[in-house]
N, C-alpha and C positions, 0 to 999 in steps of 0.2 A: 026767029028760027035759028037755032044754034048749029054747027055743021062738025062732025067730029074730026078734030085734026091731029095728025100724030099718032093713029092706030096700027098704021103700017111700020113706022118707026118703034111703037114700042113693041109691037110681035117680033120683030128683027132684035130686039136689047132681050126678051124672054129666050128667044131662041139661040142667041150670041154665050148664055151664060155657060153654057158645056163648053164650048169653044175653050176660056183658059186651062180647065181641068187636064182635057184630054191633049192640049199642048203642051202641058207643064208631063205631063204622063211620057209622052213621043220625047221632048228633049233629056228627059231622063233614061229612057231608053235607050238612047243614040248616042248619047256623049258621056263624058268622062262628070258630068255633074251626077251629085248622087238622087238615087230616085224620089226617094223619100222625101230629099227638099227641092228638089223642078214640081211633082207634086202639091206640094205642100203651098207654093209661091203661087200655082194655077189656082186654086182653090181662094185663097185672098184675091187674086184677081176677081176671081168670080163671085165672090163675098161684096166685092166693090160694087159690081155691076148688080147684083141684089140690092144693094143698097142705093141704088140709082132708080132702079127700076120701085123700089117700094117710097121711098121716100120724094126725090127730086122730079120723076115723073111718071105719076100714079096716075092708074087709066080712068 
């Protein structure tokens, strides 16, 4: 009998993935970086963690 492990961790990595976007969004709003690229850098992060969560650990 198999036990499924790592469920609770990858709903935490699916739910994590807004997380860069919308901080990349807040430091560009707030500081003298431009929006466009604190944006832009959030999005690659999140890109990452997609590609973590499809590839490295697939549920």
């Amino acid at each position: 009998m198999e036990t499924e492990t790592g469920g609770e961790g990858y709903d935490l990595l699916l739910a994590g993935i807004p997380a860069p976007v919308a901080g990349g969004a807040l430091v560009g709003l707030y500081s003298s970086i431009p929006f466009l690229l604190s944006f832009a850098v959030g999005g690659v992060v999140a890109l990452g963690l997609v590609g973590m969560a499809m590839f490295l650990f697939p549920p």
